[in-house]
SEKE-776680 format. One line per field, with one value per residue: residue number from 1; y, x negated, z negated of N, C-alpha, C, O in turn. Coordinates in Angstrom, 1 decimal, always signed. Atoms other than C-alpha are relative to their C-alpha. Example, Ala and Ser with C-alpha at 12.3 -4.5 7.8 and 13.67 -1.06 7.14 Angstrom:
// residues 2
num	(1; 2)
n_py	(-1.2; -1.1)
n_px	(-0.9; +0.9)
n_pz	(+0.0; +0.0)
ca_py	(-4.5; -1.1)
ca_px	(-12.3; -13.7)
ca_pz	(-7.8; -7.1)
c_py	(+1.2; +1.1)
c_px	(-0.9; +0.8)
c_pz	(+0.0; -0.8)
o_py	(+1.2; +2.2)
o_px	(-1.9; +0.3)
o_pz	(-0.7; -0.9)
// end
This chain:
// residues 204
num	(1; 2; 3; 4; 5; 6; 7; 8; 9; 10; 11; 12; 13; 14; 15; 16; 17; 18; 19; 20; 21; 22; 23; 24; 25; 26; 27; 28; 29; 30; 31; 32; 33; 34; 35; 36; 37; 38; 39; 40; 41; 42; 43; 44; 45; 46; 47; 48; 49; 50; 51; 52; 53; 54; 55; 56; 57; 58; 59; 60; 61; 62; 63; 64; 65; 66; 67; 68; 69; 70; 71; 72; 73; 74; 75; 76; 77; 78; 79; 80; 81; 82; 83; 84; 85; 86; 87; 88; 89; 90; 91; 92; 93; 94; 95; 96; 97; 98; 99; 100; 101; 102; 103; 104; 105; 106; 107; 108; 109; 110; 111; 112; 113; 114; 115; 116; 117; 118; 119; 120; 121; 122; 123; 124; 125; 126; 127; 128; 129; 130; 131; 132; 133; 134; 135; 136; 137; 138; 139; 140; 141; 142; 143; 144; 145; 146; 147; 148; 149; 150; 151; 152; 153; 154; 155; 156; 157; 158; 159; 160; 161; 162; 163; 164; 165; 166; 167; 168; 169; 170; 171; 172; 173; 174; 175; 176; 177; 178; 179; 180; 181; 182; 183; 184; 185; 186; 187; 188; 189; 190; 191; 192; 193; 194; 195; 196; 197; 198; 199; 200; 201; 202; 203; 204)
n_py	(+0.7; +1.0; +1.4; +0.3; +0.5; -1.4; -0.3; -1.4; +0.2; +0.2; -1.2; -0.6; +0.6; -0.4; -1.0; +0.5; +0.6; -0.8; -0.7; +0.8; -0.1; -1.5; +0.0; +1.1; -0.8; -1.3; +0.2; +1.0; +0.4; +1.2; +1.0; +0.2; +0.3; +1.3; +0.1; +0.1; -1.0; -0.9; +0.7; +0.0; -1.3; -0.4; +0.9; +1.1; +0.8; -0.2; +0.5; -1.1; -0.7; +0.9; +0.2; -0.9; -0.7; +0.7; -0.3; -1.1; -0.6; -0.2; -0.8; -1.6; -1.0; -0.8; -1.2; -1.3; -0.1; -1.1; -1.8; -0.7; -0.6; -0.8; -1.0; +0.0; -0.9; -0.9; -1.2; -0.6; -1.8; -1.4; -0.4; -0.7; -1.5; -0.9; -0.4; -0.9; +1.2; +0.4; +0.9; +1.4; +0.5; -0.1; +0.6; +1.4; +0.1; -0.3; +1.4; +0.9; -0.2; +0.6; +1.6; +0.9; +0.3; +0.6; +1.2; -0.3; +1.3; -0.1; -0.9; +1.1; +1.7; -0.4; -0.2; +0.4; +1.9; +0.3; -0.1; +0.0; +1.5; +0.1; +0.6; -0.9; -1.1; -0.6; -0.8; -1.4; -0.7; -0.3; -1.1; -1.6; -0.2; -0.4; -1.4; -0.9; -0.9; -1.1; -1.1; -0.6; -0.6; -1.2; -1.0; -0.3; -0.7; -1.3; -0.8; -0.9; +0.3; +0.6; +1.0; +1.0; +1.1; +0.3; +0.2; -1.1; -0.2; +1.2; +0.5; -0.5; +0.7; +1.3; -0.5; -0.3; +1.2; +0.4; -0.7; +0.5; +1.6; +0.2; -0.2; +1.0; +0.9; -0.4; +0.3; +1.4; +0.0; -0.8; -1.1; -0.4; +0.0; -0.2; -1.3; -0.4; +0.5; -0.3; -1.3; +0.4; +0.8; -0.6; -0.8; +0.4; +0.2; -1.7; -0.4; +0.8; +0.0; -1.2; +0.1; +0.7; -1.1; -1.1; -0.6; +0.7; +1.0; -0.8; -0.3; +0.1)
n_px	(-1.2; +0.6; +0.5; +1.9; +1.0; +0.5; +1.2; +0.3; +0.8; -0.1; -0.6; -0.9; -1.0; -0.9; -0.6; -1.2; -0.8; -0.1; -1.3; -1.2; -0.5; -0.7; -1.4; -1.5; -0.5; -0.2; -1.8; -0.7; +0.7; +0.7; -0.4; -0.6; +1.1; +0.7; +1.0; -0.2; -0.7; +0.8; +0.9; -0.5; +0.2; +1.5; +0.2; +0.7; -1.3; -0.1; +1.0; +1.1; -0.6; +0.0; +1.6; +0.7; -0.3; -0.1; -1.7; -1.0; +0.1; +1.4; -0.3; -0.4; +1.0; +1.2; -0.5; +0.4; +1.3; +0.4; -0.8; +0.2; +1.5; -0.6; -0.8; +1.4; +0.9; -0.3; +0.1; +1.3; +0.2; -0.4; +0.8; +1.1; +0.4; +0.2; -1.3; -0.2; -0.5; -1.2; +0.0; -0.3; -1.3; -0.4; +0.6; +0.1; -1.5; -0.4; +1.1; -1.0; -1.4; -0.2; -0.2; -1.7; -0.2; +0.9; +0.4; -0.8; -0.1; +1.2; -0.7; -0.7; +0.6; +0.7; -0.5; -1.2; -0.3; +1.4; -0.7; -1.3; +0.3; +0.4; +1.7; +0.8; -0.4; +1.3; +1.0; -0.3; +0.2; +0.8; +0.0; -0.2; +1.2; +1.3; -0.3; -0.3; +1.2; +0.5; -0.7; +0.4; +1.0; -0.1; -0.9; +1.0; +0.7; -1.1; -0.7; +1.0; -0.8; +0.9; -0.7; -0.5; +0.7; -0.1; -0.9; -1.0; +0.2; -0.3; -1.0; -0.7; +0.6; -0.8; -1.6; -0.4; +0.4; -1.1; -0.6; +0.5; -0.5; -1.8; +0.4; +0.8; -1.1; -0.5; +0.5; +0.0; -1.2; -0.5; -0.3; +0.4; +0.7; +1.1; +0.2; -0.5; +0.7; +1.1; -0.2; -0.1; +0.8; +1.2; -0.5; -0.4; +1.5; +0.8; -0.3; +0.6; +1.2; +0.3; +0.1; -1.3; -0.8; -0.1; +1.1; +0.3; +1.6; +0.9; +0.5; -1.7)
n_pz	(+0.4; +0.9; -0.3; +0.0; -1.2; -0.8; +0.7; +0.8; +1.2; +1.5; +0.4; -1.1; +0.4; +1.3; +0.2; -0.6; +1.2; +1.2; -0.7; -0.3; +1.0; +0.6; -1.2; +0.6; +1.3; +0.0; -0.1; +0.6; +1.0; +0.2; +0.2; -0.5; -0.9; -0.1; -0.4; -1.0; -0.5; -0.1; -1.1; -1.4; -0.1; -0.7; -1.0; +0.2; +0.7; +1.3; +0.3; +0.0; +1.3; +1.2; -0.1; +0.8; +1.5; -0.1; +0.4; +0.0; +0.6; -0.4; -1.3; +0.5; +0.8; -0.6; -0.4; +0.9; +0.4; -1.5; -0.4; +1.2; -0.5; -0.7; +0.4; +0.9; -0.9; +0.0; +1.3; +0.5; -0.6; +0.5; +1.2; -0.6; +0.3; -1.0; -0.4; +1.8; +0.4; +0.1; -1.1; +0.7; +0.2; -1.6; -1.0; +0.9; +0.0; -0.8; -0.3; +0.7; -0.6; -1.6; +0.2; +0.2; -1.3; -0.8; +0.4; +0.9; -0.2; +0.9; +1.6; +0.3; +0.3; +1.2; +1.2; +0.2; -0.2; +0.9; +1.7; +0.1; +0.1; +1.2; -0.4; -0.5; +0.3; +0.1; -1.8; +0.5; +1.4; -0.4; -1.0; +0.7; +1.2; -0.7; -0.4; +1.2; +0.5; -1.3; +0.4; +1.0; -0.3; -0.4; +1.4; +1.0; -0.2; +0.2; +0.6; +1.8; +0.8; +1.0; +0.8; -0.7; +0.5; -0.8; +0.1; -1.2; -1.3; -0.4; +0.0; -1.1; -1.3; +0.0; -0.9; -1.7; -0.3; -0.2; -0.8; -2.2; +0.1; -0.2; -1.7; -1.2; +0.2; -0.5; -1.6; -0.4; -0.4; -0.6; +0.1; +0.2; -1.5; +0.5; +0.6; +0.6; +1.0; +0.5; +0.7; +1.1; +0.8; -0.1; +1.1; +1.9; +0.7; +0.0; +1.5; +0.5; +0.0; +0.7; +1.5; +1.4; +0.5; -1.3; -0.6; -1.4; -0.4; -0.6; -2.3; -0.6)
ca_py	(-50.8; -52.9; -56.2; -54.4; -54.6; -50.8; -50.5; -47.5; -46.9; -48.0; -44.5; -43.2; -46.1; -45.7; -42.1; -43.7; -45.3; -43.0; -40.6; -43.1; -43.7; -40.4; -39.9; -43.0; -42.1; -38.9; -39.8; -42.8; -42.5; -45.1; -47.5; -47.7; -47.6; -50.8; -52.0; -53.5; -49.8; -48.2; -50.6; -50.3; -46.4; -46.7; -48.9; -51.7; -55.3; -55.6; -58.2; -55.6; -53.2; -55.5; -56.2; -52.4; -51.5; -54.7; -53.3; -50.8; -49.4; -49.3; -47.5; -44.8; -43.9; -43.5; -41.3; -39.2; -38.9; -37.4; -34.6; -34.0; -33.3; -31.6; -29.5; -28.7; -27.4; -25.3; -23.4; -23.1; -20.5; -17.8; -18.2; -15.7; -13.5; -11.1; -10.5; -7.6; -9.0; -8.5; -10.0; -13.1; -13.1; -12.6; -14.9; -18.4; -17.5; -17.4; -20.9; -22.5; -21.7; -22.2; -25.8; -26.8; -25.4; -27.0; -30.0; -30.4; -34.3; -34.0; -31.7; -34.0; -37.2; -35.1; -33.3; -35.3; -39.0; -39.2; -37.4; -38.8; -42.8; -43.5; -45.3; -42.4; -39.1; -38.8; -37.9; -34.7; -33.7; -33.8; -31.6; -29.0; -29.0; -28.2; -25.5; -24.0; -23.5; -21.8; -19.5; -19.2; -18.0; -16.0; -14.1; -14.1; -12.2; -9.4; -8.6; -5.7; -6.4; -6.2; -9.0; -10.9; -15.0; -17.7; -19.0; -15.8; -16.3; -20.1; -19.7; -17.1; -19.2; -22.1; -19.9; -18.8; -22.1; -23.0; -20.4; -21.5; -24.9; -23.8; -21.7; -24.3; -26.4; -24.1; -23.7; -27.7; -27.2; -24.9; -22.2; -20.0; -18.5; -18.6; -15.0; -14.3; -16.5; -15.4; -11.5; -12.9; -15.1; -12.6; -9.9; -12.2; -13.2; -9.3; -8.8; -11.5; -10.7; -7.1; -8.0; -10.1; -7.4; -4.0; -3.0; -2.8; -4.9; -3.5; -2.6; -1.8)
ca_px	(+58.7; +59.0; +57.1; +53.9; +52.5; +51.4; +47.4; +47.0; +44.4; +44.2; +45.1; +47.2; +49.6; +49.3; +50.3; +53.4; +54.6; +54.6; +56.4; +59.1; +59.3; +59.8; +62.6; +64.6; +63.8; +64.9; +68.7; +69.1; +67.1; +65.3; +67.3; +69.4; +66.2; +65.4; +61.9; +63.5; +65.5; +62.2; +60.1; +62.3; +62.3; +58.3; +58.7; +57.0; +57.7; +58.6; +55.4; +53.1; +54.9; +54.3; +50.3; +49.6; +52.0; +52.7; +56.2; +58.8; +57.5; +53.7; +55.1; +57.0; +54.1; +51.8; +54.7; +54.6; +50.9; +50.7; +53.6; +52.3; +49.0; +50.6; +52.6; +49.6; +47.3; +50.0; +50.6; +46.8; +46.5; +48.0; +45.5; +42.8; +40.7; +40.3; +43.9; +45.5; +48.1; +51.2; +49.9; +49.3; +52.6; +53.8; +51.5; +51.9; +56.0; +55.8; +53.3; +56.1; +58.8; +57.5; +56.1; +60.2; +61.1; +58.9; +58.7; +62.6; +62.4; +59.2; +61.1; +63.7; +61.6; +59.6; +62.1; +65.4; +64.7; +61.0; +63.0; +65.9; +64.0; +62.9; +59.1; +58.3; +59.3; +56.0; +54.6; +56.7; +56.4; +53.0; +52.9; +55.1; +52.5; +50.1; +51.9; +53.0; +49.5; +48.6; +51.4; +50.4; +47.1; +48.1; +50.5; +47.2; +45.4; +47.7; +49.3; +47.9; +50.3; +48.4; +48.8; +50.1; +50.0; +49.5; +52.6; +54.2; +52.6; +53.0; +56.8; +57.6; +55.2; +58.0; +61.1; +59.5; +58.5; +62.2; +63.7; +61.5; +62.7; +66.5; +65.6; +63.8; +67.1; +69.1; +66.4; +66.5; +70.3; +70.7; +72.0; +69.7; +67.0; +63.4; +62.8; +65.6; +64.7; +61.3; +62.4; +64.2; +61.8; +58.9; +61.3; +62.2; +58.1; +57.0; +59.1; +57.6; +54.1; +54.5; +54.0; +55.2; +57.9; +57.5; +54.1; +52.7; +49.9; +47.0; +46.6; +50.7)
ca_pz	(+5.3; +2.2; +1.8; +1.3; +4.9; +5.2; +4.6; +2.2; -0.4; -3.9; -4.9; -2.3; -3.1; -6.5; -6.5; -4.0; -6.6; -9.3; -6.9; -5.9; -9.9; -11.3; -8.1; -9.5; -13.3; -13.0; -11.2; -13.2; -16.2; -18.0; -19.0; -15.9; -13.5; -12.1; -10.8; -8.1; -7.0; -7.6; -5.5; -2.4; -3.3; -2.4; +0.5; -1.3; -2.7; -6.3; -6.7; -5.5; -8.2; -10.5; -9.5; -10.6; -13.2; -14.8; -16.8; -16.6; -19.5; -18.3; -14.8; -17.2; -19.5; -16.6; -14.7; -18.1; -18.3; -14.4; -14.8; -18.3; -16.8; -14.0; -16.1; -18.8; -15.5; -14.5; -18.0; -18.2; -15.1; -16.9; -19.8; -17.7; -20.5; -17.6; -17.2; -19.8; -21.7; -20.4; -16.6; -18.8; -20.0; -16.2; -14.9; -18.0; -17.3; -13.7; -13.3; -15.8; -14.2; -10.5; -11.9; -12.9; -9.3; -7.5; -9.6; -10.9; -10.6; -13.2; -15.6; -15.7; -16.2; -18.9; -20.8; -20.7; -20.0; -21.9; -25.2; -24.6; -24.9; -28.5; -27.0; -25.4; -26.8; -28.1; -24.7; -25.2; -28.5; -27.2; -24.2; -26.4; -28.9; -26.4; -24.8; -28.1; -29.3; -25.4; -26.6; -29.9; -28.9; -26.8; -29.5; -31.7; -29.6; -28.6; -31.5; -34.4; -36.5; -39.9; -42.2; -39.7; -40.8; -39.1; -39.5; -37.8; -34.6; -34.6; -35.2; -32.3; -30.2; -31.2; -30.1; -26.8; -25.9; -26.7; -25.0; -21.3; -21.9; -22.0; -18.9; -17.2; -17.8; -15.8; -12.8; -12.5; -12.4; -9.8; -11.8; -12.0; -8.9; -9.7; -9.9; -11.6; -14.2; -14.6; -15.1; -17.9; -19.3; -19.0; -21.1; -23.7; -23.9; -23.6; -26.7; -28.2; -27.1; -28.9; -32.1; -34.9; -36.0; -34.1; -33.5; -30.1; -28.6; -27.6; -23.6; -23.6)
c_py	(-0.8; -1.5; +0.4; +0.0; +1.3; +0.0; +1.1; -0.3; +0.0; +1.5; +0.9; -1.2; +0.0; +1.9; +0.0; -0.4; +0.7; +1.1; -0.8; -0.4; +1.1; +0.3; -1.1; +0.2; +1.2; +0.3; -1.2; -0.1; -1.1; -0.5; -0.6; -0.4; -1.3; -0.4; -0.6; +1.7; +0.9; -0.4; +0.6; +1.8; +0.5; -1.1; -1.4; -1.0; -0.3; -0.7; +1.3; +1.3; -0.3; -0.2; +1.8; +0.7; -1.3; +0.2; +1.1; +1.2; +0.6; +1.0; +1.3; +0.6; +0.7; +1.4; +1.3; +0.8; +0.3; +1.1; +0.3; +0.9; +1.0; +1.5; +1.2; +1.3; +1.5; +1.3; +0.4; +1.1; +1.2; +0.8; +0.5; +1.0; +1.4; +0.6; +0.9; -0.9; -1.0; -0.4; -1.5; -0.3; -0.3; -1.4; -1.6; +0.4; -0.3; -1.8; -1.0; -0.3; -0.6; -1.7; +0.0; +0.5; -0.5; -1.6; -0.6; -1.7; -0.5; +0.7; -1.1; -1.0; +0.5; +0.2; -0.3; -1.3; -0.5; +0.4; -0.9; -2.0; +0.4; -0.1; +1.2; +1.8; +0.5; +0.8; +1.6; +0.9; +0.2; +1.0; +1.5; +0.4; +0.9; +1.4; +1.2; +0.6; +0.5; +1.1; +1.2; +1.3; +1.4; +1.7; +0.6; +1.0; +1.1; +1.0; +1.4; +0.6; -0.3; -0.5; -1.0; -1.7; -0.9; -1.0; +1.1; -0.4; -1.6; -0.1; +1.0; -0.7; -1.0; +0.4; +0.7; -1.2; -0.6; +0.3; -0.1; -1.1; +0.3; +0.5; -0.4; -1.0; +0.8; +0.6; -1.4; +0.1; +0.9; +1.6; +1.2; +0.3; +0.3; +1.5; +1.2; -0.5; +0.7; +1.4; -0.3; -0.3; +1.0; +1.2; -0.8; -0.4; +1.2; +0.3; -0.7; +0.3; +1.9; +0.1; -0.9; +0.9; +1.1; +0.5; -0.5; -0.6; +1.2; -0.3; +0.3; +1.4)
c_px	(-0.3; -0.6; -1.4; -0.9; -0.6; -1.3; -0.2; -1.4; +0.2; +1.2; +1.0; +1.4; +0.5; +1.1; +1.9; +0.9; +0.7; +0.8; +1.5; +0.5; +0.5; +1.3; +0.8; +0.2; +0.8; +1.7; +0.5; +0.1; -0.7; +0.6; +0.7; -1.1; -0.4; -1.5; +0.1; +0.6; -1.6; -1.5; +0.4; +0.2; -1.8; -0.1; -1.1; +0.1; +0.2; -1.8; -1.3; +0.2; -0.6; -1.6; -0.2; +0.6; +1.0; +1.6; +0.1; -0.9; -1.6; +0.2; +0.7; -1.2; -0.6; +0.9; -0.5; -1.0; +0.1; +0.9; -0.5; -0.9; +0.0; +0.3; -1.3; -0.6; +1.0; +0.1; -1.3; -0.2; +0.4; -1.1; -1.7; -0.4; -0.1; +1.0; +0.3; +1.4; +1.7; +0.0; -0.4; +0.7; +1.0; -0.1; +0.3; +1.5; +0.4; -0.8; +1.0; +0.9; +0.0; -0.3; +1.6; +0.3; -0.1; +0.2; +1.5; +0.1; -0.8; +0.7; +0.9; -0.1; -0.6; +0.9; +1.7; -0.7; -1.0; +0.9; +0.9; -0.4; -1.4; -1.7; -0.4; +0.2; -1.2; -1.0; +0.8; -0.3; -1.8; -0.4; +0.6; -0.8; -0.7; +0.0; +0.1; -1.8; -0.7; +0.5; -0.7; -1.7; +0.0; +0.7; -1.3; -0.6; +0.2; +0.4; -1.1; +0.7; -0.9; +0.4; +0.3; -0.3; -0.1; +0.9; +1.0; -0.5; +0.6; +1.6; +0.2; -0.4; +1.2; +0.8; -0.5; +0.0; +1.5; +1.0; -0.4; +0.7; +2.0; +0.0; -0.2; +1.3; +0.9; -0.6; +0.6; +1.8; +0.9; +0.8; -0.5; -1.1; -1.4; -0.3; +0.7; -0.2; -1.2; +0.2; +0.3; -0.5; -1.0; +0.5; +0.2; -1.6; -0.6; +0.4; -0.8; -1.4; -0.6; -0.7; +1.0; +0.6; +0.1; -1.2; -0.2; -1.4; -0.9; -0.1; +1.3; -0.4)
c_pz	(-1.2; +0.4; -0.2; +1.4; +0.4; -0.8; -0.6; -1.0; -1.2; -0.6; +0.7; -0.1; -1.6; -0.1; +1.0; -1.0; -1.3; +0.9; +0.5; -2.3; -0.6; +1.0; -0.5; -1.5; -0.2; +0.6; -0.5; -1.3; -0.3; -0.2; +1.5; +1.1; +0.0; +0.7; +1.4; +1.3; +0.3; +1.1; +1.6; +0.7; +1.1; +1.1; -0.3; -0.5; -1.5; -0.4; +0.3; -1.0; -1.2; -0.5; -0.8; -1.1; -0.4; -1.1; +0.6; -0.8; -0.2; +1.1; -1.1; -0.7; +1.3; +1.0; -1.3; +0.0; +1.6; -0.3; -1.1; -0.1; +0.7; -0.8; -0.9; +1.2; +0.5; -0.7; -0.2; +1.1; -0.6; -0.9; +0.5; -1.4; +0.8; +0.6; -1.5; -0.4; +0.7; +1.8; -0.8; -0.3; +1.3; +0.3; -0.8; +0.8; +1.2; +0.1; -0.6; +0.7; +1.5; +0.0; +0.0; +1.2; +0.5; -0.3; -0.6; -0.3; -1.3; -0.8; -0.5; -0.9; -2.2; -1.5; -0.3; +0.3; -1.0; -1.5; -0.5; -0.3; -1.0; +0.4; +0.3; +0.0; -0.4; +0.6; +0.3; -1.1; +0.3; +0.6; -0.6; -0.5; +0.6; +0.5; -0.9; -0.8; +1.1; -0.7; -1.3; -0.4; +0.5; -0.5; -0.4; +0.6; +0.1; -1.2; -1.0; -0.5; -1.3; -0.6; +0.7; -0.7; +1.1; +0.6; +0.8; +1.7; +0.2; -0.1; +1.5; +0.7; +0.3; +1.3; +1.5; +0.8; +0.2; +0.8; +1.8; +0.1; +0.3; +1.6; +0.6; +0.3; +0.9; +1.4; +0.4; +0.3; +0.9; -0.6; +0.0; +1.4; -0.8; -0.2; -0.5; -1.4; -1.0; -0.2; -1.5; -1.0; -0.4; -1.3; -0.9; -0.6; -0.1; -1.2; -1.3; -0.1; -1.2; -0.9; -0.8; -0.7; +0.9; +0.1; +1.1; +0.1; +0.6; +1.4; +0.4; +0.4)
o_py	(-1.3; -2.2; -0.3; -0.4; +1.4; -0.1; +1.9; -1.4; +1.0; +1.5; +1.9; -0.7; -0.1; +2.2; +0.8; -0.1; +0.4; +1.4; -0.1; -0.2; +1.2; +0.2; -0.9; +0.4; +1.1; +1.2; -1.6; -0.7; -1.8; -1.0; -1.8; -1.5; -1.9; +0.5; -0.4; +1.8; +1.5; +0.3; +1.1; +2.3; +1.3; -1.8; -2.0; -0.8; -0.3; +0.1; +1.8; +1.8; +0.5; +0.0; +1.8; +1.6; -1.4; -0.8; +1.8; +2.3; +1.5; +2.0; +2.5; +1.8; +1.9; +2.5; +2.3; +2.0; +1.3; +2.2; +1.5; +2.0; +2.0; +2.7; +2.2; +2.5; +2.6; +2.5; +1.5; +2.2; +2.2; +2.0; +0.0; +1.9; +2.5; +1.3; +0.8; -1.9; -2.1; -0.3; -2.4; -1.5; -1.2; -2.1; -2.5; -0.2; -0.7; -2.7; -2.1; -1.5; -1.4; -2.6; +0.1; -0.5; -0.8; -2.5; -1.0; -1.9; -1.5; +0.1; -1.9; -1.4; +0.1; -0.4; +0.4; -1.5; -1.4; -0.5; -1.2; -2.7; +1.0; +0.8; +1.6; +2.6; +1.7; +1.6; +2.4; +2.0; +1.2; +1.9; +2.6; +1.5; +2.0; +2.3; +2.4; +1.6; +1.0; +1.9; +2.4; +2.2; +2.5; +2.9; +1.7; +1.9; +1.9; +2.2; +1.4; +1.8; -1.3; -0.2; -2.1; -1.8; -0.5; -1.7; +0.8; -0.3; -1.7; -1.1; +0.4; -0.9; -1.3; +0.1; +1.0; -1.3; -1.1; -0.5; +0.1; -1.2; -0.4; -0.1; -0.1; -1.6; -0.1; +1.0; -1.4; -0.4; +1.1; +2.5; +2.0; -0.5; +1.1; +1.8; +2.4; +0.3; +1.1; +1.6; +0.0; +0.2; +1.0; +1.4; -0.4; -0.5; +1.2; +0.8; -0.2; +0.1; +2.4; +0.9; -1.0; +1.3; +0.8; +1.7; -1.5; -0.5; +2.4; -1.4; +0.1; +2.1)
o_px	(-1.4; -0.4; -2.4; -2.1; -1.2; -1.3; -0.6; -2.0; +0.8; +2.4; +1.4; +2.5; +1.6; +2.2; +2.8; +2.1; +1.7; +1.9; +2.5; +1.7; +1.7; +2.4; +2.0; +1.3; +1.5; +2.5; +1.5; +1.0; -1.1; +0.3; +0.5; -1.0; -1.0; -1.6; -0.8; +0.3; -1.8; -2.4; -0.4; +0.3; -2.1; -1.2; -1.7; +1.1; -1.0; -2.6; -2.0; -0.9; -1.0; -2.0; -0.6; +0.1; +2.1; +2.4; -0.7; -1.3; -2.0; -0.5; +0.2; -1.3; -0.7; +0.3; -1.2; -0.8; -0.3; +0.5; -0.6; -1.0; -0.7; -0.2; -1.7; -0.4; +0.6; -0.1; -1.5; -0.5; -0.2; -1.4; -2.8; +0.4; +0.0; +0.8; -0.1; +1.7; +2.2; +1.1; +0.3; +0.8; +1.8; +0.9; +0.2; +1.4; +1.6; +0.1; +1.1; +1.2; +0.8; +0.4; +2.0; +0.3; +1.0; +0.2; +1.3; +0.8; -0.4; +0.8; +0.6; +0.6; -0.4; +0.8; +2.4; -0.1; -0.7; +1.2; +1.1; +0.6; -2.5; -2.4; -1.4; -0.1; -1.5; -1.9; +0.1; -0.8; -2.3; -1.0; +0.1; -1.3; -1.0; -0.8; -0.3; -2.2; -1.8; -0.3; -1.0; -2.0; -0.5; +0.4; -1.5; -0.7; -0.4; +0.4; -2.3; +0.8; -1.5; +1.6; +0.1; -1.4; +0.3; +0.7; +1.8; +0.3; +1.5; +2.0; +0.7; +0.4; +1.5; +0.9; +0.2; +0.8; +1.8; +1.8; +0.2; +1.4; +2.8; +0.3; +0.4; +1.3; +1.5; +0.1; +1.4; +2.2; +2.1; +1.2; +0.4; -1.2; -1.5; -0.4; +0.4; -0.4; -1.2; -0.5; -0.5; -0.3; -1.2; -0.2; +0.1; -1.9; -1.6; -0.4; -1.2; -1.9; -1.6; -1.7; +2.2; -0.1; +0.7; -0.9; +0.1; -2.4; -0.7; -0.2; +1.6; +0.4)
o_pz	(-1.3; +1.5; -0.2; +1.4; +1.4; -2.0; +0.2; -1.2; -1.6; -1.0; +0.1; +0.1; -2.2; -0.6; +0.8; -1.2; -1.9; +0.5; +0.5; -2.6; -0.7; +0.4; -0.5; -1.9; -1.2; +0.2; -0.1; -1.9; +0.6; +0.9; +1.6; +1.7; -0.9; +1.6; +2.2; +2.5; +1.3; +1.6; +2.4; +1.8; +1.9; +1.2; +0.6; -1.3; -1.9; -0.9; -0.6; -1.4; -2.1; -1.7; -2.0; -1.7; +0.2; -1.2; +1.2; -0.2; -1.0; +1.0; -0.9; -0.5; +1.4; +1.2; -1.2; +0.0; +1.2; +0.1; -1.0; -0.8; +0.4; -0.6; -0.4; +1.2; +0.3; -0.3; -0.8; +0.7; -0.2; -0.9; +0.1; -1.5; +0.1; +1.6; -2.6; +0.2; +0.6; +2.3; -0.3; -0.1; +1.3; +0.5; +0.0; +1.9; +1.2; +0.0; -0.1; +1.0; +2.0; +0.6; +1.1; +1.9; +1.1; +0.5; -1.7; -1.3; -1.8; -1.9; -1.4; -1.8; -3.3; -2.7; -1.0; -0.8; -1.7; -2.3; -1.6; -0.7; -0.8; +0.0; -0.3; +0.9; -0.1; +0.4; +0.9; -1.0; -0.3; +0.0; -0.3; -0.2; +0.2; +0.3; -0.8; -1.3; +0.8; -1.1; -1.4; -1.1; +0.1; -0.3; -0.1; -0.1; -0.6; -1.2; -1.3; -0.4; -1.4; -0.9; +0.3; -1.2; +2.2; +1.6; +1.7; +2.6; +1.0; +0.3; +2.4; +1.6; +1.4; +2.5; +2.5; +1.7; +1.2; +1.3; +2.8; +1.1; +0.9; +2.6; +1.6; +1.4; +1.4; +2.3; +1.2; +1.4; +0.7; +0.1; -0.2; +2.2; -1.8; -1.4; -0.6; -2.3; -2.2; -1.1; -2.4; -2.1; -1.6; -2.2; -2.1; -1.8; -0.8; -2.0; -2.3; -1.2; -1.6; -0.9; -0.8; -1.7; +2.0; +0.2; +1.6; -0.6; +1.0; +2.0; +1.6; +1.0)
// end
């Protein structure tokens, strides 16, 4: 109950916290989110809130910085050398996708409330980065496309990258069923993984 009286450990309350944050970020936003709403969300009292994340704006980075992380680990299972190419495309599309399922509270926080507030949009523009050169990699490797630049691959990498993201926006909103999605998503990245133009990849 709040007041703080339940013994937990260090890290098992912090990760309390940061779960009860992201859940009130995520249906209020940031500006609207209060430290008191979000205290009473983790059964504990604002001063103890206060003792390990000593603002608002210290509790949202570190929310960012765990789904970012989260999200990140997820996109990296796909990226198996030992997979051919288009179970990598499968398997990054499918790990994306089941993360925003699973996590839609963390999509949320990430890619609507974090962009959507000036201080911290950086912490996205980040995480895309990150993903977009997984992608891009993955393009590189695939394609034999001669000539190719590296400019071609970094831009389709953009538009798939863009194209999960509108996707993921319509799992988190119920329209959409995870493995309907991911057919989708996997065909508009299989096109993509072809080649930059129409050659095919090697192992099709």
């Amino acid at each position: 109950m709040a007041g703080g009286t339940k013994r937990l450990p260090r890290a098992v309350r912090e990760q309390q916290m940061l779960d009860a944050a992201v859940k009130v970020f995520s249906e209020n936003g940031y500006r609207e989110a209060s430290m008191d709403s979000i205290a009473a969300e983790a059964e504990i009292s604002k001063p103890m809130l206060y003792l390990y994340y000593g603002s608002k704006d210290e509790l949202f980075s570190a929310c960012i910085e765990r789904e970012s992380t989260r999200f990140i680990e997820a996109m990296s299972v796909g990226f198996d050398p030992s997979l051919r190419q288009r179970d990598q495309a499968r398997t990054v599309v499918k790990e994306f996708l089941r993360f925003v399922d699973e996590h839609r509270q963390s999509w949320k926080v990430l890619y609507r409330v974090a962009v959507g507030t000036q201080t911290f949009s950086h912490f996205v523009s980040d995480s895309r980065k990150r993903v977009t050169e997984m992608v891009t990699e993955l393009i590189r490797a695939g394609t034999t496309v001669e000539g190719a630049r590296d400019i071609d691959f970094e831009l389709t990498a953009v538009a798939l990258v863009g194209a999960g993201e509108a996707v993921a926006d319509r799992i988190t909103e119920g329209d959409v069923d995870l493995e309907t999605a991911t057919d989708l998503l996997v065909g508009i990245t299989w096109r993509g993984l072809k080649g930059v133009g129409t050659a095919d990849v090697v192992g099709d």
